[in-house]
N, C-alpha and C positions, 0 to 999 in steps of 0.2 A: 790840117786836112783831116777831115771827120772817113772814118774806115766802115764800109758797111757791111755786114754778116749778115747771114738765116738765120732765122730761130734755128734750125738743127747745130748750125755753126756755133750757136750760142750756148746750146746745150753743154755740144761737144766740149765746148771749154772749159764749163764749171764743171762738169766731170773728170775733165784732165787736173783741172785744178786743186781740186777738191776731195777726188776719192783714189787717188794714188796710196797705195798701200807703202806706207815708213816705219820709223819709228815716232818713240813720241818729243824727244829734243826736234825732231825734224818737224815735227807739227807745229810746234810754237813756232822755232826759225820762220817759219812759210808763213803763216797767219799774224804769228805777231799779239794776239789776244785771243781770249776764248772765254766766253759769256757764265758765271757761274752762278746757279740757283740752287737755294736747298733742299728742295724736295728731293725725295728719296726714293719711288716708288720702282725703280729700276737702275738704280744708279743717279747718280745727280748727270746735269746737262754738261758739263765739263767730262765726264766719263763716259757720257753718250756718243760726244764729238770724238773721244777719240778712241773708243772702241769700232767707229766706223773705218779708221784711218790707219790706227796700230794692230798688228796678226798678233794674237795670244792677250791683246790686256783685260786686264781686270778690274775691277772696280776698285777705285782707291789709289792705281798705280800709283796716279797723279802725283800723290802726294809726298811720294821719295824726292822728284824733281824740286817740288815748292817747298821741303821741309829740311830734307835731308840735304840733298845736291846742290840747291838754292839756285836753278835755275831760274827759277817762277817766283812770284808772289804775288800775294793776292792786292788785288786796285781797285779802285772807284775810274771805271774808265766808260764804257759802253753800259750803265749799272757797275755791276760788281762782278771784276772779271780777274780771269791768271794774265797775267802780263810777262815779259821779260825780264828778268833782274836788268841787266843788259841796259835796257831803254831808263834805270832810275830818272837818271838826271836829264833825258829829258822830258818826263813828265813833271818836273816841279813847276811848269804854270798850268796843271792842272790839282794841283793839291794849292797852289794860291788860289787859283779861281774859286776853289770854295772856302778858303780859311775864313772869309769874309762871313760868310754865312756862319757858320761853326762858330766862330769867334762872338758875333753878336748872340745867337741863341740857345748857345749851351757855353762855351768855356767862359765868358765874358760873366756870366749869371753863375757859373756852377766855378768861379776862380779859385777857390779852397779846395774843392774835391779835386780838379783836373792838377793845380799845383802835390796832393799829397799821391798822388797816382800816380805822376813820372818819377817822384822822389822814392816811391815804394819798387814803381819797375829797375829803374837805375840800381838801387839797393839788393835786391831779393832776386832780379831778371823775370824770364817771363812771366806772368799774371794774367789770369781772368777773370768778369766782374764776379766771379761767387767768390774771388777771393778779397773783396771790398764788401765787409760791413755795410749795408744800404736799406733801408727799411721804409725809403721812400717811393714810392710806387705809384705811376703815373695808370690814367685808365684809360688811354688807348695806346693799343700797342702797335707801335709803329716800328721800320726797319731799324730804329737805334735802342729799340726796347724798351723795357717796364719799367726800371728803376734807374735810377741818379748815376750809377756806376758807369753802368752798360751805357747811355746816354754819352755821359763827357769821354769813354773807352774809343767811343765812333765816331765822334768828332775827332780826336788826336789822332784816329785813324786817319779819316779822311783828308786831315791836313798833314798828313806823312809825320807826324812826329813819332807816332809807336807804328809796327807793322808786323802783321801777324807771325808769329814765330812759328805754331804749329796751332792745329785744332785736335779736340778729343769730344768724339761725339758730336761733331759737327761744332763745338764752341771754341773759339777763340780765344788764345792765347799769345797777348803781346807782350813785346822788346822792342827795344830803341831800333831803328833803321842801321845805326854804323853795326850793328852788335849783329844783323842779318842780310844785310846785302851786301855781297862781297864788296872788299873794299874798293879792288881796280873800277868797280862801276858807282858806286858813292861815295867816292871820293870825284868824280868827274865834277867841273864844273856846272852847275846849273844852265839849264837851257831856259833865261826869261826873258828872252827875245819873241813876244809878243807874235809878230809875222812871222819870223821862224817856225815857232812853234807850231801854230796855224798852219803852217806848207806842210810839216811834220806829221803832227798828225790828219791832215785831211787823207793824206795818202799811207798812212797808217788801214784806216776803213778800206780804202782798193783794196792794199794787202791782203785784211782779211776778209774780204767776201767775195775779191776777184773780179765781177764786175756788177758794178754799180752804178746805181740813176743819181744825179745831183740833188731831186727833190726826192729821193726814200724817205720815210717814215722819220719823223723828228726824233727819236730816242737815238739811231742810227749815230746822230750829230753831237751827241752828249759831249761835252768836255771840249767840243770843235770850234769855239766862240759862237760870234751873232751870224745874220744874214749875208753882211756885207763883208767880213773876214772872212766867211766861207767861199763867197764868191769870188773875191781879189783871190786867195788864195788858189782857188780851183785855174785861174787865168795862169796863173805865174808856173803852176806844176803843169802845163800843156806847153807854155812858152818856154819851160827848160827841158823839154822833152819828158819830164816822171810819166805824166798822161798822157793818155790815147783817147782821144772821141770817138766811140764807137754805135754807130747807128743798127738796130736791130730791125729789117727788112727797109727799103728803098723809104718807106714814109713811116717809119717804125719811131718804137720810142729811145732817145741821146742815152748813153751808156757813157761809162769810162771805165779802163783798167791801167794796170802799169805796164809799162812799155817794154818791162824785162819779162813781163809775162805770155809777151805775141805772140811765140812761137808754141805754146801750146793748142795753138789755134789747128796747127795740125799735129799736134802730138797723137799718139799711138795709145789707144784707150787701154786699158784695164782688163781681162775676162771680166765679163759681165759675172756680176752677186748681188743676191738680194744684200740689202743693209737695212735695220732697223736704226732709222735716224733721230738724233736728240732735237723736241723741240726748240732751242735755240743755237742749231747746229749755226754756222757761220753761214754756211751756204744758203741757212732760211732766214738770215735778219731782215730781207725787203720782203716781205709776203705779195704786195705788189709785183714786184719783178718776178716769183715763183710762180704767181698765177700766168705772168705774160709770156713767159718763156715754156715753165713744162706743161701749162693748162692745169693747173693745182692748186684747187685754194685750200689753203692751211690757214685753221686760226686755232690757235692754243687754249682751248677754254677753263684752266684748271684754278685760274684765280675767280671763274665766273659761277654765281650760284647755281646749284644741280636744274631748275629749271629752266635756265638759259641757254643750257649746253644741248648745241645740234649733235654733238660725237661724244664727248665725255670728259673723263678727269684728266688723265695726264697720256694723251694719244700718241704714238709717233707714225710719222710718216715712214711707208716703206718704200725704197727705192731698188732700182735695179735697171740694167743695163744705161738706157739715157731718162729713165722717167720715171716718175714715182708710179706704182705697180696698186697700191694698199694703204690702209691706215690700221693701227689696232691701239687695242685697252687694256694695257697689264698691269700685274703689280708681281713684286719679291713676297712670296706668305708663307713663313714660316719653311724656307728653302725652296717654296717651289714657285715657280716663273706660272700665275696663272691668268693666262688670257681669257678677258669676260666680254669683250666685242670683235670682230674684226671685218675689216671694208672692203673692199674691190675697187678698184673705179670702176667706172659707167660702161668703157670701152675695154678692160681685159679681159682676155679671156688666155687661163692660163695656158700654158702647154708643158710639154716634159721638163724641156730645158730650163723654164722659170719653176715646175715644181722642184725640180733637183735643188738649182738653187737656195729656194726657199728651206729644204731640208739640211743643206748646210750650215745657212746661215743659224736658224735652229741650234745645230749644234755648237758654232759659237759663242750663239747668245748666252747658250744655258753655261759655256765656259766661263763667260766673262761676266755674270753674274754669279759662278761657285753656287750654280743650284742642284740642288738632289733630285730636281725631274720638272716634272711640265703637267701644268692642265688646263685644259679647255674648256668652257662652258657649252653648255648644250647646244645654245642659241646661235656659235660659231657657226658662219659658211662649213660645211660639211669637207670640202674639197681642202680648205686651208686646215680643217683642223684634222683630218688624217695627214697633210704633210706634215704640220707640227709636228705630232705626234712621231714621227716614224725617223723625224730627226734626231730623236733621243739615242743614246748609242754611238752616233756615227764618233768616229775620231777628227778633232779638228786638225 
């Protein structure tokens, strides 16, 4: 039986969802993944997410959890994302899914180097390619890099054989998988039941995005099989109760979420705050469905050349109470948080209650980026950059 909601009911729930204030073990627990990119211009998108979600974090927290603690590690799941330790075993038909590939055009071609690589890691422990001799250098750089090392390093990645122990400077640093994921969770038998796996993660994506269209955007389905394995599967997780068909107004567009999540439907929201959100927060993996639900179209244009860009380099969306409020243009320069665009929507018009907010948030922001202060370009809305401004100071 398909359940029908408002767009406001719809809202309301990706914000119960979604912007409940926890910690950060409790972020993964709930989500289950979170989308990691390197840019750096304000924190990376994994710090964006969860400085919206964690009171006090910082840029980097992250990385106690996936390094120290060994909650996390880093995957090839949605792209390149923190995952669970937890979940190892069973993502292993998602590290077969691709050995096939890896195998033919890099380990299978590159068999000497990939063979004296695990022999050097085993030997010596973790390693990064500047610590392989490689003088061969390819001339387009692609996500596996420039040279022979880096190349067959990401392949072994990707097929789970080495996994990143730590990074420095953003570079990677592998070790064998027994040698970093606890052992009670790799030592778990492998999950290579095919439809299993499939039920597994289809409903993995609910988790983390809460609710979602069966046709969202094809990246969404990465690692999820074909057409027809997503769709058998999608029947089987409504037929054992995990999903909920959830229609968004009487002729609106099919949704789903998980069924342990319904009761958010009338959960008790949050105090409204402004949040400056990461372009690939969880909440915006369907851009589609942001548009249908909050009237927002977000498109992230920082991989696209400077004359293409309607907004600019690395924008985030601002949000607040149930709707995004703003968009803005910043960077980290040399300690100081400085914003060089900022948007309105069409239909805000601020009032006290969202300027306070916004001056708090402010003062988070500059917390959880350990900045020395704030500036504003000229050209900012006048209104937005005196609150900036005036949120310097406050105590978070």
């Amino acid at each position: 039986m398909t359940l029908t909601i408002s767009q406001e009911q719809a809202r309301h729930f990706l914000v119960a969802y979604h912007l409940q204030q926890t910690d950060l073990p409790s972020v993964f627990a709930h989500l289950g993944t979170v989308q990691y990119d390197p840019l750096n211009p304000v924190g990376r998108n994994p710090d964006l997410v969860l400085q919206a979600r964690v009171p006090g974090y910082r840029v980097n927290d992250w990385q106690q959890a996936a390094y120290t603690d060994r909650l996390i590690y880093d995957a090839w799941d949605k792209q390149a994302c923190l995952v669970l330790a937890s979940d190892w075993s069973r993502r292993a038909c998602i590290r077969e899914m691709y050995r096939p590939y890896h195998d033919r055009e890099v380990l299978q071609a590159e068999a000497d180097v990939a063979r004296t690589i695990l022999s050097e890691i085993d030997t010596r422990g973790p390693l990064s390619s500047q610590d392989f001799e490689d003088r061969h250098r390819y001339s387009d750089d692609t996500w596996y890099g420039q040279t022979r090392a880096n190349r067959v390093l990401r392949a072994l990645w990707a097929c789970g054989e080495i996994v990143t122990h730590h990074r420095k400077n953003g570079r990677h640093y592998y070790d064998r998988p027994a040698r970093i994921i606890p052992s009670q969770y790799h030592d778990m038998p492998p999950l290579l039941d095919k439809e299993a796996y499939t039920r597994w993660i289809i409903a993995q994506r609910y988790r983390a995005v809460g609710l979602l269209r069966p046709n969202a955007e094809a990246c969404i389905w990465s690692a999820c099989g074909d057409s027809a394995a997503r769709k058998l599967a999608l029947v089987q997780l409504i037929d054992d109760g995990t999903l909920i068909p959830v229609r968004v107004g009487e002729k609106g567009t099919l949704y789903y979420m998980l069924s342990t999540a319904l009761s958010l439907l009338d959960a008790e929201l949050p105090e409204p705050r402004v949040i400056f959100m990461g372009p690939l927060d969880n909440m915006l993996w369907d851009r589609k469905a942001v548009q249908q639900l909050f009237d927002f179209d977000y498109i992230w244009e920082v991989y696209k050349p400077v004359t293409q860009r309607r907004w600019g380099y690395y924008v985030l969306p601002v949000f607040y109470g149930n709707r995004f409020i703003a968009r803005l243009d910043s960077r980290l320069e040399k300690g100081i948080w400085t914003i060089s665009r900022w948007w309105w929507e069409p239909d805000i018009v601020p009032d006290a209650e969202m300027l306070a907010a916004l001056r708090s948030a402010t003062a988070r922001f500059l917390h959880y980026l350990q900045a020395d202060g704030i500036g504003v370009h000229e050209s900012v809305d006048a209104m937005a950059k005196i609150t900036l401004l005036d949120g310097v100071g406050l105590k978070v």
